[in-house]
PyMOL CGO cylinders between C-alpha atoms (Angstrom):
from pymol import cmd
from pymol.cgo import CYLINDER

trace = [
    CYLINDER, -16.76, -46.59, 17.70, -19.78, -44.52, 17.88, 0.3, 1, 1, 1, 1, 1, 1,
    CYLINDER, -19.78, -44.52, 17.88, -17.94, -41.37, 18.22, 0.3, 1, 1, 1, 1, 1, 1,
    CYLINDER, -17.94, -41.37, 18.22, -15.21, -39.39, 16.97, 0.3, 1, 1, 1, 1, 1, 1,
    CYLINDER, -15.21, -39.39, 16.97, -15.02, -36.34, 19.28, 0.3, 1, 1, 1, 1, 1, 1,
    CYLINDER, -15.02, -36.34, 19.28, -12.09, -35.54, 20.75, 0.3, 1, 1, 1, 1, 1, 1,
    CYLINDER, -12.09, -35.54, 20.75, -11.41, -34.47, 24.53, 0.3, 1, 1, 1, 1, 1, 1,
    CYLINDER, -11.41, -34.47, 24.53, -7.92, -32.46, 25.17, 0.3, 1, 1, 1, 1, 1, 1,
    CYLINDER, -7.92, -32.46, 25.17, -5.88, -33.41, 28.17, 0.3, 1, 1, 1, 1, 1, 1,
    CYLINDER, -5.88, -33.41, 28.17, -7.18, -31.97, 31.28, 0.3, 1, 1, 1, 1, 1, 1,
    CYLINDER, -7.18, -31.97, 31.28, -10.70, -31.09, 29.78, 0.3, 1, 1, 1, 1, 1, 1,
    CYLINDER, -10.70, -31.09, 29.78, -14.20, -33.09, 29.83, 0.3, 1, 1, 1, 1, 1, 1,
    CYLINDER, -14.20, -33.09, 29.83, -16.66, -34.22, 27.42, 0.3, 1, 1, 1, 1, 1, 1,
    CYLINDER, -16.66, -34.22, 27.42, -19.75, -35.60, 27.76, 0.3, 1, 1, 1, 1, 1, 1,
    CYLINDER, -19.75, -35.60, 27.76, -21.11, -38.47, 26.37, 0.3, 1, 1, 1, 1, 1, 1,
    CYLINDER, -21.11, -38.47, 26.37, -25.12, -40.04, 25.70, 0.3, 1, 1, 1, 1, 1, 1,
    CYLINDER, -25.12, -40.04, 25.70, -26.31, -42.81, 26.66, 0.3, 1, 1, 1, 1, 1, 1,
    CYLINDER, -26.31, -42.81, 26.66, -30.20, -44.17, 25.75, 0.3, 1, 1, 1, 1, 1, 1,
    CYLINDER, -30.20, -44.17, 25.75, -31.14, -47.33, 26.92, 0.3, 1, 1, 1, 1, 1, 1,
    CYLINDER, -31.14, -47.33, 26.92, -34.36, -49.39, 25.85, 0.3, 1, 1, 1, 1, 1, 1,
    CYLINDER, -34.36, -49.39, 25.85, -35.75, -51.10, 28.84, 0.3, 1, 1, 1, 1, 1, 1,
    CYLINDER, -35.75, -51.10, 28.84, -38.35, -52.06, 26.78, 0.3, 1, 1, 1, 1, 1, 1,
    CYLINDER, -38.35, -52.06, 26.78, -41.21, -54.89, 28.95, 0.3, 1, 1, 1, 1, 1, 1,
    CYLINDER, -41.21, -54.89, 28.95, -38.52, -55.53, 31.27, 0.3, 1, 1, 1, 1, 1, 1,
    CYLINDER, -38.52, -55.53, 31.27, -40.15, -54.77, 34.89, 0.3, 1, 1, 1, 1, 1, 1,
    CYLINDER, -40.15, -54.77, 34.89, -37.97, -54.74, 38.38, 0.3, 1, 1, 1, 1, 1, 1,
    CYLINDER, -37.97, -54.74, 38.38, -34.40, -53.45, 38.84, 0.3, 1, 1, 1, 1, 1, 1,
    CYLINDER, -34.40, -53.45, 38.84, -32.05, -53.12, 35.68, 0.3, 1, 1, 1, 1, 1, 1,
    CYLINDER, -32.05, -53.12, 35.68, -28.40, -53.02, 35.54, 0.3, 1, 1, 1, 1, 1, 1,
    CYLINDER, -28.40, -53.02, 35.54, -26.32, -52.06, 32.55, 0.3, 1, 1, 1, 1, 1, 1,
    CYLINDER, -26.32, -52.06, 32.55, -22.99, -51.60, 31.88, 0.3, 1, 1, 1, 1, 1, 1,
    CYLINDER, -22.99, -51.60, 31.88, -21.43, -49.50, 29.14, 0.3, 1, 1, 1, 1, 1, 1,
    CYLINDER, -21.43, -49.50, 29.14, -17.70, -49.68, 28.48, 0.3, 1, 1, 1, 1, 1, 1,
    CYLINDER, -17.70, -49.68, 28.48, -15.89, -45.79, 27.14, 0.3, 1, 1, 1, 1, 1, 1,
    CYLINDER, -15.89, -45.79, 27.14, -12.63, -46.35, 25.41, 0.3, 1, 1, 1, 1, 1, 1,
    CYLINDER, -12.63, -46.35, 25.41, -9.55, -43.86, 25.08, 0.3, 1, 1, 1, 1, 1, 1,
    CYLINDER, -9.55, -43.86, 25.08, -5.57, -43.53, 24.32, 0.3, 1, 1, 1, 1, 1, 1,
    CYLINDER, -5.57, -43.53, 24.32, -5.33, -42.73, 27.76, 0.3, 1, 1, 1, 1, 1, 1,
    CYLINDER, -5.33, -42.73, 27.76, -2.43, -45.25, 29.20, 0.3, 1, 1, 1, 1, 1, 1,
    CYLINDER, -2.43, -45.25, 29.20, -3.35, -45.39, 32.76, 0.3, 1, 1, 1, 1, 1, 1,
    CYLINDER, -3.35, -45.39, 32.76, -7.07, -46.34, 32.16, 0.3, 1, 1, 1, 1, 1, 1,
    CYLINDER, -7.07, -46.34, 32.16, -7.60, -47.24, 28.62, 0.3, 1, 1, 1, 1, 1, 1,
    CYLINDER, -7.60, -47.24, 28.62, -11.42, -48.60, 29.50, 0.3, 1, 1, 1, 1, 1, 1,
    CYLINDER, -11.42, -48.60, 29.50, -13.54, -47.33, 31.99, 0.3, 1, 1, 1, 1, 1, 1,
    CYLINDER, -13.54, -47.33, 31.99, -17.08, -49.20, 32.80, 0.3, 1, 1, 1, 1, 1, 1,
    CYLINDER, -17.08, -49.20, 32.80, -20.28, -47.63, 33.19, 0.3, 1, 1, 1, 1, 1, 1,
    CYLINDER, -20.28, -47.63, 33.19, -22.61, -48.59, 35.42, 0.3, 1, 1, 1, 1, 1, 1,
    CYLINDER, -22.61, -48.59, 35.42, -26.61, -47.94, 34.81, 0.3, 1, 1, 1, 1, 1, 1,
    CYLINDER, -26.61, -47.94, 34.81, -28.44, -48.70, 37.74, 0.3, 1, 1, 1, 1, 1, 1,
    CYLINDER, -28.44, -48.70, 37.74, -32.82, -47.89, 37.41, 0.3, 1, 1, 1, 1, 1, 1,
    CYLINDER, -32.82, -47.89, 37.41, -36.28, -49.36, 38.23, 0.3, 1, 1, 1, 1, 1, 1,
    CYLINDER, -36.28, -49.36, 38.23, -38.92, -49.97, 35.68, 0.3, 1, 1, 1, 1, 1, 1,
]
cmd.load_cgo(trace, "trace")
């Protein structure tokens, strides 16, 4: 878990995201998966999309 902030019902949050592209070169996808107690969607997936 690399967080412990909570977000109230109905409110929003914000959360940071670095990624190291490091010598890769061209078009770079990454995903990043955000989990929460919320029932109806308890894992929502990130998508990163950039060009190095």
């Amino acid at each position: 878990m690399a967080g412990s902030s909570h977000v109230k019902p109905g409110k929003s949050g914000s959360i940071k995201v670095r990624v190291d592209f490091g010598s890769l070169i061209g078009r770079i996808v990454k995903l990043v998966d955000v989990f929460s107690n919320d029932p109806e969607r308890p894992k929502v997936t990130l998508t990163l999309v950039g060009n190095n």
